[in-house]
C-alpha positions as CSV (number, residue, x, y, z in Angstrom):
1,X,-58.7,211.9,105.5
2,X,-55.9,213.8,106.6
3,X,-57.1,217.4,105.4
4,X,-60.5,216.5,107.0
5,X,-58.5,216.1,110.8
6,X,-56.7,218.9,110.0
7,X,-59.8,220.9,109.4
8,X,-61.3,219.6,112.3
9,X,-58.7,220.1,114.7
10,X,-58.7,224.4,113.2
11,X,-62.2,224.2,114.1
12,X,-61.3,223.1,117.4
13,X,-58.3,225.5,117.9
14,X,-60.8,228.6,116.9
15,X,-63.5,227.6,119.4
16,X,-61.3,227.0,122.2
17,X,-59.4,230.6,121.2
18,X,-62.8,232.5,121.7
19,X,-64.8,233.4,124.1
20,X,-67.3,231.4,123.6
21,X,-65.0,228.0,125.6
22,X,-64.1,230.0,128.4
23,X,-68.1,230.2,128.9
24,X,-68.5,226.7,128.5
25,X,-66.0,225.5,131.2
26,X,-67.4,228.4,133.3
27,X,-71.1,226.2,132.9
28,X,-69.3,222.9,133.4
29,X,-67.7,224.6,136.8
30,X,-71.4,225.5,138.1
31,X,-72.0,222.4,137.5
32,X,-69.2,220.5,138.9
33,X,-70.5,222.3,142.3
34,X,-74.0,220.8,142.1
35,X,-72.6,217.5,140.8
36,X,-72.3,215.4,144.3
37,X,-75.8,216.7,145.0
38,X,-77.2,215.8,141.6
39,X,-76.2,212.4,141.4
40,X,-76.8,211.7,145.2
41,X,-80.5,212.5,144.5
42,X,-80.9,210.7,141.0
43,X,-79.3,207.7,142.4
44,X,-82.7,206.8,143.8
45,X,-84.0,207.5,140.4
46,X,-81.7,206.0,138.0
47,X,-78.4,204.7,139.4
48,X,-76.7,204.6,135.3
49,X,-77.6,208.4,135.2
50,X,-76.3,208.4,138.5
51,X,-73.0,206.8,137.9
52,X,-72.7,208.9,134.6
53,X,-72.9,212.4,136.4
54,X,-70.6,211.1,139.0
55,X,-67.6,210.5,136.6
56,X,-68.8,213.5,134.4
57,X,-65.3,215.5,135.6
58,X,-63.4,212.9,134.4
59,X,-64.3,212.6,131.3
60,X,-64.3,216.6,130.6
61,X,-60.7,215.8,131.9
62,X,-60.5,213.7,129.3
63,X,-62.1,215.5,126.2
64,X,-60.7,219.0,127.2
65,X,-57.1,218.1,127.9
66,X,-56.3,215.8,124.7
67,X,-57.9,218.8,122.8
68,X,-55.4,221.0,124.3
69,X,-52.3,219.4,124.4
70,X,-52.9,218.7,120.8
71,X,-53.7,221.8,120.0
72,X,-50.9,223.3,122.4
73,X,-48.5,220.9,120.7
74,X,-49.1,221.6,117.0
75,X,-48.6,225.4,118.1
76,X,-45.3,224.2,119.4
77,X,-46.3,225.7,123.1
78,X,-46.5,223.0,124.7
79,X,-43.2,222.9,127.5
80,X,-41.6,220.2,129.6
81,X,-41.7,223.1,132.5
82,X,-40.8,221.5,136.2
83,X,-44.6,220.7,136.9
84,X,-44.5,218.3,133.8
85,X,-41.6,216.9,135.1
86,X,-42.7,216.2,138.3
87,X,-46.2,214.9,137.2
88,X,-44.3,212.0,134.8
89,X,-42.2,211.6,137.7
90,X,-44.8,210.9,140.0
91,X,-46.2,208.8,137.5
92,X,-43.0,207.2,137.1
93,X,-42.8,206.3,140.6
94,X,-46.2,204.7,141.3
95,X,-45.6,202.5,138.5
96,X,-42.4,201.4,139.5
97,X,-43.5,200.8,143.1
98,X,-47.1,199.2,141.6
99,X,-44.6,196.6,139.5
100,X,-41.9,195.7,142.1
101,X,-45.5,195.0,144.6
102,X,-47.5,193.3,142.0
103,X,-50.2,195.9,142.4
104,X,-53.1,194.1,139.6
105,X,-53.4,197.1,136.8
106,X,-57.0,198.2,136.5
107,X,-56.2,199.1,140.1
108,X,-52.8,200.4,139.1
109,X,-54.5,202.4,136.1
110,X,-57.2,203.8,138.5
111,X,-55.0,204.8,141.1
112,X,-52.6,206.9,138.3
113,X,-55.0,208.7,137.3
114,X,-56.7,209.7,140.4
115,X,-53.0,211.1,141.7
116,X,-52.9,213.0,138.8
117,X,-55.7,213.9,137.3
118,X,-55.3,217.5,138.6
119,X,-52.2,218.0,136.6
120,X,-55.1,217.6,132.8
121,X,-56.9,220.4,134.5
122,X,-53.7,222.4,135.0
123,X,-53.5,222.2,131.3
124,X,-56.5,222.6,129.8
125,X,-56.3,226.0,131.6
126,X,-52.6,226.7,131.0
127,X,-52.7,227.3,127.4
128,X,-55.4,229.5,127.2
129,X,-55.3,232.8,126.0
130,X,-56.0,234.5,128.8
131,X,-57.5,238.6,129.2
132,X,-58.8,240.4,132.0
133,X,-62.5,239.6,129.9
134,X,-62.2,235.9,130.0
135,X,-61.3,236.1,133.9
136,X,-64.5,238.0,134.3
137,X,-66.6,235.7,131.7
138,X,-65.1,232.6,134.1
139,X,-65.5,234.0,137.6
140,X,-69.4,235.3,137.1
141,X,-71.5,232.7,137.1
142,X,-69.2,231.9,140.2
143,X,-70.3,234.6,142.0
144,X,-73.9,234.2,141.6
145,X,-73.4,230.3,143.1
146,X,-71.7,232.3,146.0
147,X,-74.6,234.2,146.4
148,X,-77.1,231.0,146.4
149,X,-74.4,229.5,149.0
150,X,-74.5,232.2,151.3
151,X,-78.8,232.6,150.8
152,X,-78.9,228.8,151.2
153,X,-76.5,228.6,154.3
154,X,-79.2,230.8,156.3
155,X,-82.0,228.1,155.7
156,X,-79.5,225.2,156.4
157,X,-78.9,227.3,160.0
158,X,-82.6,228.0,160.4
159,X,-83.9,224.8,159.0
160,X,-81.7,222.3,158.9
161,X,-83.7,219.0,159.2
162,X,-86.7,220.1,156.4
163,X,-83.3,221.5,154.1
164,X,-81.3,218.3,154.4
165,X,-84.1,216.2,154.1
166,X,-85.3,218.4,151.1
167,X,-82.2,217.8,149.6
168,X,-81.5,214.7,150.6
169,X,-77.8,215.8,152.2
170,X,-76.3,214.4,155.2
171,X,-79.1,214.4,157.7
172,X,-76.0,213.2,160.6
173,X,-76.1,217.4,162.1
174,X,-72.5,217.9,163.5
175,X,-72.4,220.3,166.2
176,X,-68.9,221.4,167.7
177,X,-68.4,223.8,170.1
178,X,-72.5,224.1,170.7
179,X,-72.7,225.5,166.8
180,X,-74.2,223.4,164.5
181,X,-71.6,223.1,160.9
182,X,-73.4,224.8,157.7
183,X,-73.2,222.8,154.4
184,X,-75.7,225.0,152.4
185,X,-76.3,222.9,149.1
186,X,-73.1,221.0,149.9
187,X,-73.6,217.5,150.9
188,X,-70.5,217.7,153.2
189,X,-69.4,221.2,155.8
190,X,-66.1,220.8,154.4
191,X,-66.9,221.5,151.0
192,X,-68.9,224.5,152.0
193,X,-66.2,225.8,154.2
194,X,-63.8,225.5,151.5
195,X,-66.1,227.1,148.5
196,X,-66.6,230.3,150.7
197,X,-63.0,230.5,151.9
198,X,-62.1,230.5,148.2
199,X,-64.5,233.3,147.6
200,X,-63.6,235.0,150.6
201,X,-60.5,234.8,149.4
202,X,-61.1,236.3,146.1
203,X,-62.6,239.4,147.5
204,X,-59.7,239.7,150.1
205,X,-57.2,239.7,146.8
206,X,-59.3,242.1,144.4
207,X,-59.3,245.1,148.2
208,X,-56.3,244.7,148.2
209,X,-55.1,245.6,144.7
210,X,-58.4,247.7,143.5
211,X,-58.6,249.5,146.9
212,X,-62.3,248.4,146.7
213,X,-63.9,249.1,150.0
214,X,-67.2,246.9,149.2
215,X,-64.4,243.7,148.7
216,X,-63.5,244.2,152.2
217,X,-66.8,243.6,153.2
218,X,-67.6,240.9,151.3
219,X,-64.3,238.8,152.5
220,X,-66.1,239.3,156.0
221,X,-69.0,238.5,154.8
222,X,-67.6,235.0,153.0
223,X,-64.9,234.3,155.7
224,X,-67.7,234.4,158.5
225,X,-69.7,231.6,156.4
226,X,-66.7,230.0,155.6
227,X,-65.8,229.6,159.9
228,X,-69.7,228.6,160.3
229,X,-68.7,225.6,158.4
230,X,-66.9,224.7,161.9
231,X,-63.9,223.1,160.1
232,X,-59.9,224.2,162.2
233,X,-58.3,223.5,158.2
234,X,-60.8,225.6,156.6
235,X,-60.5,228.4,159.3
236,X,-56.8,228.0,159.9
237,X,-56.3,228.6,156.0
238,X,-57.9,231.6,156.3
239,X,-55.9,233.2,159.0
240,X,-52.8,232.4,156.6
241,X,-54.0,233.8,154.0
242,X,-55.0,236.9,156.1
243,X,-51.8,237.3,158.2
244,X,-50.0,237.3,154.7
245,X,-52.5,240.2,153.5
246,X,-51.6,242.2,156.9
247,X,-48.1,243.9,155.8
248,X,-49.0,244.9,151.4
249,X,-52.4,246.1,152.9
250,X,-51.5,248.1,155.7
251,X,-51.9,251.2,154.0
252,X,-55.1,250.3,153.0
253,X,-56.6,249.1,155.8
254,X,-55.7,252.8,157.7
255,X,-57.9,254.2,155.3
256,X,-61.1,252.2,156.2
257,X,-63.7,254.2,157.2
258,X,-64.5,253.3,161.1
259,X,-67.2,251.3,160.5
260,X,-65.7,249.3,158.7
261,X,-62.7,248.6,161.1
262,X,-65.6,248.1,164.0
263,X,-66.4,245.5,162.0
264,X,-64.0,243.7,161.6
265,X,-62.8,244.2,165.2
266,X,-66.4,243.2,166.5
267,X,-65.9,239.7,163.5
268,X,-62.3,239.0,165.4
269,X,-63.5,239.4,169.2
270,X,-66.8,236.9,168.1
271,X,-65.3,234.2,166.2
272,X,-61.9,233.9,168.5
273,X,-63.5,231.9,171.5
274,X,-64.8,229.6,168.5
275,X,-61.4,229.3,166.7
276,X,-59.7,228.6,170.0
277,X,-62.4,226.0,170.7
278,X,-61.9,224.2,167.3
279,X,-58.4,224.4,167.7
280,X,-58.7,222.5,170.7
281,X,-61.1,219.7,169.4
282,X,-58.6,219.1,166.4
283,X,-55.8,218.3,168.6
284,X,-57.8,216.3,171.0
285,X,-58.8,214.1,168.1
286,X,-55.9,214.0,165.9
287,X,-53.2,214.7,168.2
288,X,-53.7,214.1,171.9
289,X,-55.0,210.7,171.3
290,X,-53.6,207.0,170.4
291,X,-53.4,206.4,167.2
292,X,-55.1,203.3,167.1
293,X,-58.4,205.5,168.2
294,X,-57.9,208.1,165.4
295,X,-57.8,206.6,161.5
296,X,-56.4,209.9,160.4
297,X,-53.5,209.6,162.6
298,X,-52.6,206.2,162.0
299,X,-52.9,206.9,158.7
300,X,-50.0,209.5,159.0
301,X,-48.1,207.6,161.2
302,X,-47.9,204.4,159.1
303,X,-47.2,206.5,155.7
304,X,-44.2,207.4,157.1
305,X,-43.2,203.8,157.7
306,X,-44.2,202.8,154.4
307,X,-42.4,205.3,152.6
308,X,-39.3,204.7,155.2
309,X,-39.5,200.9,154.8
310,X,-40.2,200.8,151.3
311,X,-37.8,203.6,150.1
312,X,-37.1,205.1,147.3
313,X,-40.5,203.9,146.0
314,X,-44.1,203.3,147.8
315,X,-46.4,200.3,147.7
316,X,-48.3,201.3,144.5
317,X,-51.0,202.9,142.7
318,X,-54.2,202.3,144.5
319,X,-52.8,200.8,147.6
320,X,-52.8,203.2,150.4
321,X,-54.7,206.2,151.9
322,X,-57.1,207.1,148.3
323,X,-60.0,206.2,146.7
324,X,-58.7,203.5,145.1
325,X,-57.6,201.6,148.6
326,X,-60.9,202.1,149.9
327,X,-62.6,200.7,146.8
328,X,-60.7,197.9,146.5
329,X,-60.1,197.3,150.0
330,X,-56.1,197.4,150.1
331,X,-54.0,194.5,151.9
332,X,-51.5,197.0,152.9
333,X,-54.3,198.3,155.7
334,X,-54.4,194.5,156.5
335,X,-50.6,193.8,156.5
336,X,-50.1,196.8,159.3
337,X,-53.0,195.9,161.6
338,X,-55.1,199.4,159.8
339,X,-58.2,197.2,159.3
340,X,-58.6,197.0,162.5
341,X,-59.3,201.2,163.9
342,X,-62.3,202.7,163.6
343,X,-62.8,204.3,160.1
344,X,-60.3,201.9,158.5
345,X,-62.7,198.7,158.8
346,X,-62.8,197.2,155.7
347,X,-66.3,196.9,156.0
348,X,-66.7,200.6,156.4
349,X,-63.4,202.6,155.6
350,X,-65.1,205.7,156.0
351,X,-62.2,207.6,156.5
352,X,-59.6,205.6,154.5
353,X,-59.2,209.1,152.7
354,X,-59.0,211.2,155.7
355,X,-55.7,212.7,154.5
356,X,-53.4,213.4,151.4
357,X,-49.2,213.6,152.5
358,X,-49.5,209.7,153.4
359,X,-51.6,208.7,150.6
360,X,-48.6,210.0,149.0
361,X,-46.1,209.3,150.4
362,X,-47.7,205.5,150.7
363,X,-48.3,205.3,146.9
364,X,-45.2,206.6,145.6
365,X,-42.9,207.0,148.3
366,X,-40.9,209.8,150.0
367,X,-39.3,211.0,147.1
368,X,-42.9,211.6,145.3
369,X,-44.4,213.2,148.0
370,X,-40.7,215.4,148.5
371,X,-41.1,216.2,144.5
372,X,-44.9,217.3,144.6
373,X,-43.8,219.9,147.5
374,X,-40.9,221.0,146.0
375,X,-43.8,221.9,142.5
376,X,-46.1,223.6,145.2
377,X,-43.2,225.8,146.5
378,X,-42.4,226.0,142.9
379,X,-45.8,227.5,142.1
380,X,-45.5,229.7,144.8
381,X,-42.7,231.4,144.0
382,X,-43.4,231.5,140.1
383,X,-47.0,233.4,141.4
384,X,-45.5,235.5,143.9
385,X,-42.8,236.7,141.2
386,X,-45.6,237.5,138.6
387,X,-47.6,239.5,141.5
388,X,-44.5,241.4,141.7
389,X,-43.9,242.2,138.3
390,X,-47.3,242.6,137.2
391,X,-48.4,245.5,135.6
392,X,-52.4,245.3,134.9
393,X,-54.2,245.4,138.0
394,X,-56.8,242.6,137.4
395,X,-53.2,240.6,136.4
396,X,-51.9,241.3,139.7
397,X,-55.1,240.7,141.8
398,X,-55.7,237.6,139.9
399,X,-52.4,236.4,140.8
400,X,-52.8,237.4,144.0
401,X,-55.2,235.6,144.4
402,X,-54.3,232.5,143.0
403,X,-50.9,233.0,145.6
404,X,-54.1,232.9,148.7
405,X,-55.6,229.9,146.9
406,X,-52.3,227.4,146.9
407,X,-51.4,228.8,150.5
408,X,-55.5,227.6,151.4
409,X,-54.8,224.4,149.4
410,X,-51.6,223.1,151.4
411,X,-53.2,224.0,154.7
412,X,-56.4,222.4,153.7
413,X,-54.4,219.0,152.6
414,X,-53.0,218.6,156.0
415,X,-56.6,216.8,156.5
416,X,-58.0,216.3,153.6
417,X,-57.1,215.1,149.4
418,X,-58.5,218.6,147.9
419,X,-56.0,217.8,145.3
420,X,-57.4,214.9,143.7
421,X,-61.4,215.4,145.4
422,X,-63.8,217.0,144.1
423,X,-64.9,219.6,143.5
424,X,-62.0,221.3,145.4
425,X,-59.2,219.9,142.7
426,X,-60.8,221.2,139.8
427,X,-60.9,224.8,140.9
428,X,-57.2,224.7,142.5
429,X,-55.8,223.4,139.3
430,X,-57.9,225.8,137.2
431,X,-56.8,228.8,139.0
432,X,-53.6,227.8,138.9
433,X,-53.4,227.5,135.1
434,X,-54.9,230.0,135.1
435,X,-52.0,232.1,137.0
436,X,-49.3,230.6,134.5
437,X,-51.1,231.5,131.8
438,X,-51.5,235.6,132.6
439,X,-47.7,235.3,134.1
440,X,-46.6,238.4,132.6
441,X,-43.4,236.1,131.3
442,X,-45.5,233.8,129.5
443,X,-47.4,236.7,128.1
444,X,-44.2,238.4,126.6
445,X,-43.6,234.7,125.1
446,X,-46.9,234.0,123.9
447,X,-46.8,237.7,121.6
448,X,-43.3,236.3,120.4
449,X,-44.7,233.0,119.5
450,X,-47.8,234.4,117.8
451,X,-45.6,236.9,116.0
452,X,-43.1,234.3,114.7
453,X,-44.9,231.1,113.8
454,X,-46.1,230.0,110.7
455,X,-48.9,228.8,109.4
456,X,-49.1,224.7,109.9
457,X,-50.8,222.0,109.2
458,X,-50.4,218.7,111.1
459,X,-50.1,217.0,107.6
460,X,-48.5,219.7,105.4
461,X,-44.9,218.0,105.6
462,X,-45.9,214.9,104.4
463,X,-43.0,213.6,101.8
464,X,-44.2,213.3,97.8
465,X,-42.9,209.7,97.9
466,X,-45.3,208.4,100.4
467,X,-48.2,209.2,98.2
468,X,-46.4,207.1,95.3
469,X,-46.5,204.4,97.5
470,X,-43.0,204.6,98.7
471,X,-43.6,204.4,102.3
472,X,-42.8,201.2,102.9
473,X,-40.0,200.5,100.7
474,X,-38.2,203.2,102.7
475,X,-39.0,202.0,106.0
476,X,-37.8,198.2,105.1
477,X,-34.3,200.6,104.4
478,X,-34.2,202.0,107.1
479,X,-31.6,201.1,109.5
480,X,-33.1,199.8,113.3
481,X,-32.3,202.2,115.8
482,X,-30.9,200.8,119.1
483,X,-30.1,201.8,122.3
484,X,-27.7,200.9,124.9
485,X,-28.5,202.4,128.4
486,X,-26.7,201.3,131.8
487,X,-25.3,202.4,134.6
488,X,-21.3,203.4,135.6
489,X,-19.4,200.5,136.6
490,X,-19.7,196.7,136.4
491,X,-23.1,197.3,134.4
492,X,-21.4,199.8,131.8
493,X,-18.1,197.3,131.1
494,X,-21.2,194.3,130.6
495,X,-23.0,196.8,128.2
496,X,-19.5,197.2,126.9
497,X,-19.3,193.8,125.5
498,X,-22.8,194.3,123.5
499,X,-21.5,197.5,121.4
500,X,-19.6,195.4,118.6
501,X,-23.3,193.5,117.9
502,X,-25.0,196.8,118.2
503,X,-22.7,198.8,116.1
504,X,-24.3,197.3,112.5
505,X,-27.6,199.0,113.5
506,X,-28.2,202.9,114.0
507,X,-26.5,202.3,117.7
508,X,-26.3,205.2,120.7
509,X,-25.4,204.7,124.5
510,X,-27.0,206.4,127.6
511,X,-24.8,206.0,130.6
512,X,-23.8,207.8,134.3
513,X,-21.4,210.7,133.9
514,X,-18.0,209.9,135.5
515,X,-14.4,209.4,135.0
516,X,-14.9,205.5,133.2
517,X,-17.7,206.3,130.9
518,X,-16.5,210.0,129.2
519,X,-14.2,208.2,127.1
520,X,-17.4,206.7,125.1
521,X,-18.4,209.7,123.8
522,X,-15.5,210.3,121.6
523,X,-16.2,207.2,120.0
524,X,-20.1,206.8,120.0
525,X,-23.1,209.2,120.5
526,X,-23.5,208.7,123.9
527,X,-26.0,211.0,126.1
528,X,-24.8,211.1,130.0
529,X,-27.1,211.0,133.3
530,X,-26.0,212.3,136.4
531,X,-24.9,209.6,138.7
532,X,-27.4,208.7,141.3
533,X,-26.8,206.3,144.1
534,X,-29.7,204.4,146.2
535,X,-28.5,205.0,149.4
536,X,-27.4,208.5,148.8
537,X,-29.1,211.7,150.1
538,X,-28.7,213.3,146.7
539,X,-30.6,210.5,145.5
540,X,-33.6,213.0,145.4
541,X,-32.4,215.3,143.3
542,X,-31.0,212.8,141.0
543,X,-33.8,210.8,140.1
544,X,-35.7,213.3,139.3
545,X,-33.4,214.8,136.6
546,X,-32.7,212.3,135.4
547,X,-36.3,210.7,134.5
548,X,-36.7,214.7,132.7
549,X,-33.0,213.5,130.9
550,X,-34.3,210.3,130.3
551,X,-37.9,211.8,129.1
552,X,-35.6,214.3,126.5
553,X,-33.0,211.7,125.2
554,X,-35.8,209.6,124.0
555,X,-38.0,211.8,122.4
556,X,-34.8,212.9,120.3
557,X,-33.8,209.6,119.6
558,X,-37.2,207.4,119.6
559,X,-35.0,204.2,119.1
560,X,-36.6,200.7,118.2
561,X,-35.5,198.7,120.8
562,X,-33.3,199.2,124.4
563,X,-31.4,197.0,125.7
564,X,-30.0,197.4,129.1
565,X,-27.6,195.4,131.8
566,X,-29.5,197.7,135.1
567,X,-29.2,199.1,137.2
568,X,-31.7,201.6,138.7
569,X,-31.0,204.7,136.5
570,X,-32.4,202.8,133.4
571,X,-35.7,201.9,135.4
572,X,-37.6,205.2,133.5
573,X,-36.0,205.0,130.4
574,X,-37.0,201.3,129.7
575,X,-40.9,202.4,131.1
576,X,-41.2,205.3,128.9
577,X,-39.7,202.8,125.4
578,X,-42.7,200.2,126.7
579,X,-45.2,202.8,126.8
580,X,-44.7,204.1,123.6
581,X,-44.4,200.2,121.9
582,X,-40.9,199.9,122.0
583,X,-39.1,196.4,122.6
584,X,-37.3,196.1,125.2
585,X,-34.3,193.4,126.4
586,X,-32.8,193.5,129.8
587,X,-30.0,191.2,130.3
588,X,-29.5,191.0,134.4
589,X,-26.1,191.6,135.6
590,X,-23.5,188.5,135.8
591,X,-22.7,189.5,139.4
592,X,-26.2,187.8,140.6
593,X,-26.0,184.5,140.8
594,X,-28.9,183.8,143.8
595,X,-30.5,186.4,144.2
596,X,-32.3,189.1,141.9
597,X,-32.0,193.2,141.5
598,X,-34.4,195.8,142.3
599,X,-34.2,196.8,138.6
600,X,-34.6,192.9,137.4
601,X,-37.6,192.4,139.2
602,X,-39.2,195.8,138.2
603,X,-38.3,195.8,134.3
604,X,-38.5,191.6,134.4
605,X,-42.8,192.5,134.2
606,X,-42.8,194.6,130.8
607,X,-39.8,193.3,129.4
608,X,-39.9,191.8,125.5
609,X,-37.0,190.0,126.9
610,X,-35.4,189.2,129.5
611,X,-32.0,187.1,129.8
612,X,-29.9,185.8,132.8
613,X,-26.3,184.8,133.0
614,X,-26.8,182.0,135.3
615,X,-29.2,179.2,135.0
616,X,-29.8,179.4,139.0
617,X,-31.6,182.9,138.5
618,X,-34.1,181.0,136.3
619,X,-35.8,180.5,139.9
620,X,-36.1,184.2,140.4
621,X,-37.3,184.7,136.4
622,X,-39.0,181.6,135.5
623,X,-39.6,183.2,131.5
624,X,-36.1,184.6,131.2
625,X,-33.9,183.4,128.6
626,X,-30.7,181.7,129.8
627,X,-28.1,181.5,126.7
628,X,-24.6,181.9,129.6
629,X,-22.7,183.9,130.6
630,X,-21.6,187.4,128.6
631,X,-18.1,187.4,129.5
């Protein structure tokens, strides 16, 4: 059975290497663009079909990224970089802040993975093998659905009623500033807008590295459907983008032939009354108005007082400003008077995903939504340094590029969740996968790797014995592994008193770094966190690192069980020895007698066991174990 995985998982690891895969995700991309309108017209057909296509990008998430990190994995590839950090952080957040509010978990589960489902597509393309061939092989079939979007966009201007009612598309025609907003096949403007901003884009990158005077028309071409799409974020992103292009293309654009630079004087001096005019009509209704008339600004407003009031964490997974909140009608819109403006009805939340900073920074607080933008600037600057450094030109204009397509993305999430919607996530991810994967830093390593590694089989280190039925006798011998994680402090001198019990097993001790603790390490293996304090501004940087510590220490270690006296550094550590079946024992501190700790009530709804040193905290912990006091 083993050699048969094996084999199977080779076969895998050749088809995904050739070119052959990068075709296939290239057909499943096409089709993620026609996948709204596909299942909005078979829904009146077959509503199973229909709810099959509709979840049909989750489960190639699903499929496609297992395969990889497997794959990735076995290769020994796969990296806890600072966007895997961040993605288990965030992770590790929302379910914190989904325990300590009860958040039920089918919602809990279904609002994880919407917030990061973006990070599976980051992967399956990040471990690619990635030439200037497969780039072309990928982008394609993409340029032929550009050319049906643009082709398409004319009838939608010419004959918009027959089209949409053709294609059954949203017949409610939106007309701002006396222009009526394209969708072409799109069943929503802002998905159009965005698509030919991404392609405009694209061209705009490829001028300005190949020197390609046909590009430059085409970004004209795409950014002038793009701005018929009448959306400010959409437009606004471009002018970014642009503005960034002005000073590396300079030289360049001098050496446009005049009719070319009429053009795009003659594009600018057209669509500037228009830009000014949408301008306008964003900050009438977003801005300029109460925010008990305007869903997307009460939405911003109160996920700032959510993630001030409910600091360091959020209300939970599924509980405000996504999907998941609409479809399960969240009481947090309830408990601050939401359900009651216009789009945030809870018998019509239409707009209950109008925006993305205060969905996160509602779900898994401030520090979440300060970690996700620190990975975006993070991106940025990783991009930016391989444009810089790249040598190939399709490397560089790729990278390029994918540097316009973040830049897009952040302006674009201002108003709306392109980073978990579709189709917009799965193409922002993808590219940027993409990006890490032709770095030219990763490239150096991945010739290194594929120089130096061996052949390996998943199975090939298998010990003789187990075959001989040995297995089991030497895991009955085999010492339980324990570990010992606190806090500095009153916690660490109550762990203190377990260490003599502990010491008969295979025993180590994760604590805070300071003066009190360093002497442990010269008696015990003891692995050290930085010390992070609630209340403390550093607090962001500390949590973070330490749930990558935390992360590293128990991967090493893998013990059987953890037992811990709080407080909040431990919070991750504990989450992460449930997740992967470990038991866990918390023993709450013997300073609370009448009231409980954040930690207690957050690791008091996973723990194995949970004990309390005075029998009045049985109140707070009606299961806990009550056996006295530890001193």
């Amino acid at each position: 059975m083993p050699l048969v995985i094996d084999r199977t998982i080779n076969k895998i690891d050749s088809f995904i290497s050739s070119g052959r895969f990068i075709k296939l995700l290239a057909i499943f991309y096409v089709f993620f663009l026609f996948q709204d309108l596909l299942t909005r017209n078979i829904e009146k057909i077959s509503p199973i079909a229909s709810g099959i296509l509709s979840n049909m990008d989750e489960l190639f998430l699903i499929v496609f990224s297992i395969a990889i990190i497997v794959i990735s994995y076995r290769k020994r590839v796969l990296k806890l970089d600072f966007i895997t950090i961040t993605f288990l952080s965030i992770l590790v957040l929302g379910l914190i802040s989904s325990l300590i509010n009860q958040v039920p978990w089918f919602i809990t589960v279904q609002g994880a993975f919407l917030m990061v489902k973006g990070f599976f597509v980051y992967y399956i393309f990040r471990y690619l093998v990635v030439t200037e061939r497969t780039i072309r092989s990928f982008v394609k079939p993409i340029k032929w659905v550009a050319l049906l979007v643009i082709v398409f966009a004319f009838v939608d201007l010419v004959f918009s009623e027959q089209f949409r009612m053709l294609l059954n598309t949203d017949q409610k025609f939106d007309m701002r500033s006396g222009l009526l907003s394209l969708q072409s096949f799109f069943v929503h403007p802002s998905v159009y807008g965005w698509f030919c901003a991404i392609v405009a884009l694209y061209f705009l990158s490829s001028f300005i590295v190949y020197k390609d005077r046909k590009k430059a028309i085409y970004f004209i071409v795409f950014s002038i459907a793009a701005f018929f799409s009448l959306r400010f974020k959409t437009v606004l992103a471009l002018m970014v983008a642009s503005l960034l292009s002005v000073i590396p293309a300079f030289p360049k654009i001098r050496k446009l032939k005049w009719p070319v630079l009429v053009a795009i004087g003659l594009t600018i001096i057209i669509v500037a009354p228009q830009v000014y005019d949408l301008a306008m009509l964003t900050i009438q209704r977003y801005i300029n108005i109460d925010y008990t008339e305007s869903a997307r600004k009460a939405l911003y407003i109160f996920g700032f007082v959510i993630a001030i009031g409910e600091f360091p964490f959020g209300v939970g997974f599924g509980r405000y400003g996504g999907w998941i909140a609409r479809e399960y009608y969240s009481p947090v819109y309830v408990e601050y008077g939401l359900d009651k403006i216009y789009g945030l009805y809870s018998a019509d939340p239409k707009w209950a995903t109008d925006t993305y900073w205060p969905y996160i920074m509602g779900e898994v607080g401030l520090i979440g939504a300060i970690l996700l933008l620190s990975m975006f600037i993070f991106i940025l600057y990783k991009i930016y340094k391989g444009f810089v450094t790249a040598e190939d030109l399709w490397r560089k204009a790729f990278l390029l590029f994918a540097l316009y397509v973040v830049i897009q993305s952040l302006v674009d999430s201002l108003g709306h969740q392109v980073f978990n919607s579709g189709p917009q996530y799965l193409f922002v991810f993808a590219i940027i996968g993409l990006a890490f994967s032709v770095l030219p830093e990763n490239e150096t390593e991945r010739r290194s790797n594929t120089l130096d590694r061996k052949p390996s089989s998943l199975f090939h280190n298998r010990d003789k014995s187990q075959d001989n039925g040995d297995e089991g006798e030497s895991m009955k011998n085999k010492k339980l592994k324990v570990c010992l994680i606190s806090s500095s402090g009153g916690h660490l001198e109550q762990l203190k008193q377990l260490i003599p019990t502990a010491q008969q097993y295979d025993m180590f001790i994760v604590t805070e770094a300071n003066k009190s603790s360093l002497s442990l390490g010269e008696k015990y293996k003891t692995y050290y966190m930085r010390q992070q304090e609630r209340k403390s501004f550093s607090f962001f940087l500390d949590f973070p690192i330490n749930i990558g510590k935390s992360i590293v220490t128990f991967l090493k270690e893998k013990p059987d069980v953890v037992i811990s006296t709080g407080a909040g550094m431990v919070i991750p550590f504990c989450l992460f020895a449930k997740l992967y079946g470990k038991k866990v024992v918390f023993l709450e501190s013997f300073a609370k007698i009448n009231s409980p700790t954040i930690t207690g009530i957050v690791i008091y709804r996973f723990a194995d066991r949970f004990y309390v040193q005075w029998e009045e905290m049985k109140k707070h912990y009606p299961d806990a174990i009550y056996k006295g006091g530890i001193y």
